[in-house]
N, C-alpha and C positions, 0 to 999 in steps of 0.2 A: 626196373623191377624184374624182369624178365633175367638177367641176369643171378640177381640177387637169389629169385626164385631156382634156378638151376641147382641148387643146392640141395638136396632133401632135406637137411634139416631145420630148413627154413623156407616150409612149403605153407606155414601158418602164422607167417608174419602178417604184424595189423597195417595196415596201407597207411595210416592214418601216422602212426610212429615211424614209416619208413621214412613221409616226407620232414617229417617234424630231424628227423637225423641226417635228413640230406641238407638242410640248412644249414645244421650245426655243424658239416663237413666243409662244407662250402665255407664256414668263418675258420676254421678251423686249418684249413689250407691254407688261407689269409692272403692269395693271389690278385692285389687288386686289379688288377689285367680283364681278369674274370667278370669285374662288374659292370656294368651301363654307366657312363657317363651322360651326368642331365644338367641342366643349366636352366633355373627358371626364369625365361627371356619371353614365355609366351608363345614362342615359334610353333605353329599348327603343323605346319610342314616337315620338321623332326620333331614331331610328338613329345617337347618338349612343355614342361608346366609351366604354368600360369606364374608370373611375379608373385612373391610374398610379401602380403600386407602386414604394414607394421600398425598395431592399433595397442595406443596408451605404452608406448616402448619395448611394445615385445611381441615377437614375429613367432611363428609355429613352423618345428622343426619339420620338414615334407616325413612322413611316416616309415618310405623306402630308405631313406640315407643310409648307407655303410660309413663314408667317411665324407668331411665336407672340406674341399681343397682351399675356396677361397668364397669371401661375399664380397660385394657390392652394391653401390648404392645403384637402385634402376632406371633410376632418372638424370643425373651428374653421371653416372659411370665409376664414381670415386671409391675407392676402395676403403672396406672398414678394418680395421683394425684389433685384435682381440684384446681387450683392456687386462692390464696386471691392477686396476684400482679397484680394493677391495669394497670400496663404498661403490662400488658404479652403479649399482641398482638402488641406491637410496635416494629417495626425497628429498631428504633433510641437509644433502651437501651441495645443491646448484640453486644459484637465484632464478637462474631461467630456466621456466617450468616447461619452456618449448624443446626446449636441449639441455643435452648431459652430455654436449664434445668436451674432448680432454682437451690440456693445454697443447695450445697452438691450432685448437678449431679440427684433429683431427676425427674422422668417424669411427668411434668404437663397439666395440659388444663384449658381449659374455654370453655363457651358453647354461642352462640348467632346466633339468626337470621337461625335456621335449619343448625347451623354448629357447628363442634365442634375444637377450635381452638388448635394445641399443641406444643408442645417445640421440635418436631422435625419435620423436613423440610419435610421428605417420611419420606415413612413405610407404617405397616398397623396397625388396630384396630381391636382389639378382645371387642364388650362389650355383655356384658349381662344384658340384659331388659327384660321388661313388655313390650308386644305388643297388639293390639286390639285385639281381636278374631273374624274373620271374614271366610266367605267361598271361594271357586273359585272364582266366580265371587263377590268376595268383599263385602258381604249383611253381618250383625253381626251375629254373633253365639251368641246364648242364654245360659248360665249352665243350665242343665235338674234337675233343683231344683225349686219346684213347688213354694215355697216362690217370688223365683226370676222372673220365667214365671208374675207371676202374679202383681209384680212392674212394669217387663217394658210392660203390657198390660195396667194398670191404667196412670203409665204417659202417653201413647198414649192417652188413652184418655181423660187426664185430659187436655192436650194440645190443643186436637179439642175445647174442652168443654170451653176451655179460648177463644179459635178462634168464637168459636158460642156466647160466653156471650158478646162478644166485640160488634157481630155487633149485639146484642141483638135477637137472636136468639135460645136463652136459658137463663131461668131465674139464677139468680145469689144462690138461694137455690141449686138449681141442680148442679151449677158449684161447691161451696164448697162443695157440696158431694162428687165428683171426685178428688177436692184436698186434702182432708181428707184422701180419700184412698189411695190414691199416698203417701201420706207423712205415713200412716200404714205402706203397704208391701214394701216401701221402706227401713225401717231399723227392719221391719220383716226380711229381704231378706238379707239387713249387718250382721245382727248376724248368721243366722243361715247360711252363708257361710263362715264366719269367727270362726264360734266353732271347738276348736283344736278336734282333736280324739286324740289315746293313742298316737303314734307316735310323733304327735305336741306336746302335753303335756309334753315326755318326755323327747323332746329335750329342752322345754323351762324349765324345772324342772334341769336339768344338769346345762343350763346357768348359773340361778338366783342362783345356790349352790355351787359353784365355790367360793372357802375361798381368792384363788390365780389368781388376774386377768389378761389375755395377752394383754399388749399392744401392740405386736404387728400384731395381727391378718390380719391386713389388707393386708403385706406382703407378705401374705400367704393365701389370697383370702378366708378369715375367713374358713382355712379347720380346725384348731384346736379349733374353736368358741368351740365346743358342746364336747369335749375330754373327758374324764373322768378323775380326778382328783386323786390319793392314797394318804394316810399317814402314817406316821409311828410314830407315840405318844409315849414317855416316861415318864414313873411315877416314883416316889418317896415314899417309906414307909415312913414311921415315927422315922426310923431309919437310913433314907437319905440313904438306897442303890435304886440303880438305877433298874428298869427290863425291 
């Protein structure tokens, strides 16, 4: 804010609109790098959340979620499945009023309306998500990446700058200046939080070289995604022995 205030012309910004646009920067960058990773396991000790109860097939989406990477079941570990069956939330299609597994018994869901709906009746959820980044009292957390400071300082106030052009209170030269900027260090701000270090590099280098690929990773909560692969190659001389 302090920043944003540096400006005179935006010496009478509402604090209240500043945050409400610092949010909307923040999705708006779409760096998921940027968000908290949470996993509801329960874990007191990384302030992770409580499992999700499933009561009468349907679980309540956590309120923070950005994006939700994967669920599972919290009890078996088994991973759910997102259903393509349009009937999956009906009644009237399963004899058994305990379960709505798909064929072959696996665990499914669907998601709608801040809920997430599943093939069993109880239980609980284990998912692991993208959450906002936000403090105690709820205000966003920033990445301490000067690229980034300084996208969601220009959308603030590129947003005043729309709010003052509208009611003609700044010329519309002025205003495209601020848009201009906003639309710079916002994908200054994508790349240079999204550039791998050696670590990222070289788990994406294992991926893509992988001769031999696992279908079934997903079973297995992609722990073998990044595995290393061996061979063992045999040649032939010219004289067809083997070494």
């Amino acid at each position: 804010m302090e920043r944003v205030l540096e400006n005179p012309i935006f010496n009478s910004i509402d604090y209240g609109n500043a945050l409400e646009w610092a949010y909307q920067a923040i999705a708006k960058i779409g760096a998921s790098v940027t968000y908290i990773h949470k996993i509801t396991d329960g874990n007191e000790e990384l302030n992770h959340p409580a499992p999700i109860e499933i009561i009468n097939f349907r679980a309540e989406i956590p309120y923070d979620v950005y994006n939700i990477e994967m669920i599972r079941d919290w009890d078996t570990k088994l991973p759910y499945t997102q259903s393509s069956y349009i009937y999956h939330k009906s009644v009237n299609t399963y004899s058994d009023t305990k379960s709505r597994n798909s064929i072959g018994g696996e665990l499914t869901y669907t998601m709608n309306n801040n809920y997430i709906f599943t093939s069993l009746e109880e239980g609980f959820l284990e998912l692991s998500y993208w959450a906002f980044p936000t403090s105690c009292d709820d205000k966003p957390l920033i990445p301490d990446n000067e690229r980034y400071i300084q996208a969601v300082v220009r959308y603030i106030q590129y947003k005043e700058a729309e709010r003052l052009w509208i009611m003609e209170q700044l010329s519309e030269q002025k205003f495209r200046y601020f848009e201009q900027d906003w639309y710079y260090y916002s994908h200054a701000a994508f790349v240079d939080v999204n550039m791998p270090n050696y670590a990222t590099a070289e788990t994406m280098m294992k991926n893509s070289l992988k001769a031999v690929k696992t279908p079934n990773s997903f079973d297995s909560s992609f722990l073998d995604l990044n595995a290393k692969q061996r061979y063992v190659a045999f040649f032939r001389n010219r004289y067809g022995i083997r070494r």
